[in-house]
N, C-alpha and C positions, 0 to 999 in steps of 0.2 A: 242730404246735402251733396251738391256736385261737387269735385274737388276736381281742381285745372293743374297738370303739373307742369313746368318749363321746365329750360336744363341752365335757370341763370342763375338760381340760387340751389344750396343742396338741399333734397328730400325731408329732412323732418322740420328745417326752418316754414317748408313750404305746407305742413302739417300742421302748424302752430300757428300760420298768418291764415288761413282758409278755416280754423277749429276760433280765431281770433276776431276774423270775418261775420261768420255763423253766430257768433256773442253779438257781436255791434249791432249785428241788421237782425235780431230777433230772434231765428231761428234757434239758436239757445238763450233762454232765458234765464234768469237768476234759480239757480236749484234745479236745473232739467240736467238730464244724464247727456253726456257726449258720448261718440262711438267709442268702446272698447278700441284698446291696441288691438287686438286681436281681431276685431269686425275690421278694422280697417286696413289690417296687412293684406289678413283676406280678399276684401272686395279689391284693394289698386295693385293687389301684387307685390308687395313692399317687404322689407325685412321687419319684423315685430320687433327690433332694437331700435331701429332708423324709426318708427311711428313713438316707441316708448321716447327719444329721445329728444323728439316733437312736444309731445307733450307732457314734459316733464319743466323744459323750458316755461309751459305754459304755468304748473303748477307752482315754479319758482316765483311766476313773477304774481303769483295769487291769484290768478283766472280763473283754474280750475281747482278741485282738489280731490284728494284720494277721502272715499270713504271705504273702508277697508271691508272687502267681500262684497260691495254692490259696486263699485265702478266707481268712474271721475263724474263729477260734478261739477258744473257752475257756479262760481262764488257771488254770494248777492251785490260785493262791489266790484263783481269785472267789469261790466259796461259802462259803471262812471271812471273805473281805471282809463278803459281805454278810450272812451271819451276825450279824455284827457292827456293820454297821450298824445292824440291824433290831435286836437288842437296846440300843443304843443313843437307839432311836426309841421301844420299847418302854416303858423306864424315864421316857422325856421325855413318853410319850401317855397312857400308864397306872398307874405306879407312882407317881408325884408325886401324880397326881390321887387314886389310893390312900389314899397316906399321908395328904394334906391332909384327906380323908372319914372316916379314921378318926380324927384329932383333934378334930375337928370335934363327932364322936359318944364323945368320949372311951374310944374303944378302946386300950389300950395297946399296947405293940411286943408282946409275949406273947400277947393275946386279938387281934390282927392276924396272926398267922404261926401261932395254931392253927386259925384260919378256915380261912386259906392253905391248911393241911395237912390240915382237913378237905375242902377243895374239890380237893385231890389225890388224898382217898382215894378218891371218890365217881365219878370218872373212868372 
């Protein structure tokens, strides 16, 4: 796994969205091991508090979990979690802002969802 760091958010949030990432898009699957705190202070340089406190966040929200003496794992519903978060965020970042634009420009719910359905076919 690459991991990209910036300096816009701090270090272990930016551990938990890229170990969170890695869940959605496959790379970890339901029950596969994630990198040790420890692999991963290692390889980017990090304090092993700042990585544990990455993914701890993660273990909070049921992503991952500690299995005691072999490492963290993959919980079989983190991908529909986060599924589900992300359309959640999705509707709050883009579909509001959506709807609000097409009222705006008096498009109706009908000439809004045949755009929509042109912009599906076009894919």
């Amino acid at each position: 796994m690459l991991f990209e760091f910036n300096n816009d958010e701090p270090l272990y949030r930016q551990i938990a969205n890229q170990i969170e990432e890695g869940i959605f898009t496959g790379i970890f699957p339901p029950d596969s091991q994630v990198p040790s705190t420890t692999e991963l202070s290692r390889q980017f340089n990090l304090n092993p508090a700042t990585v544990l406190k990455g993914m701890n966040q993660l273990v909070t929200a049921g992503l991952i979990e500690k299995k005691r003496g072999l490492g963290m794992f993959v919980t079989e519903t983190a991908p529909a979690q986060i599924t589900e978060k992300r359309q959640a965020a999705f509707y709050q970042q883009h579909v509001q802002d959506l709807v609000k634009e097409a009222k705006q420009l008096n498009l109706t719910k009908t000439a809004l969802l045949a755009l929509i359905e042109r912009g599906y076919d076009h894919e």
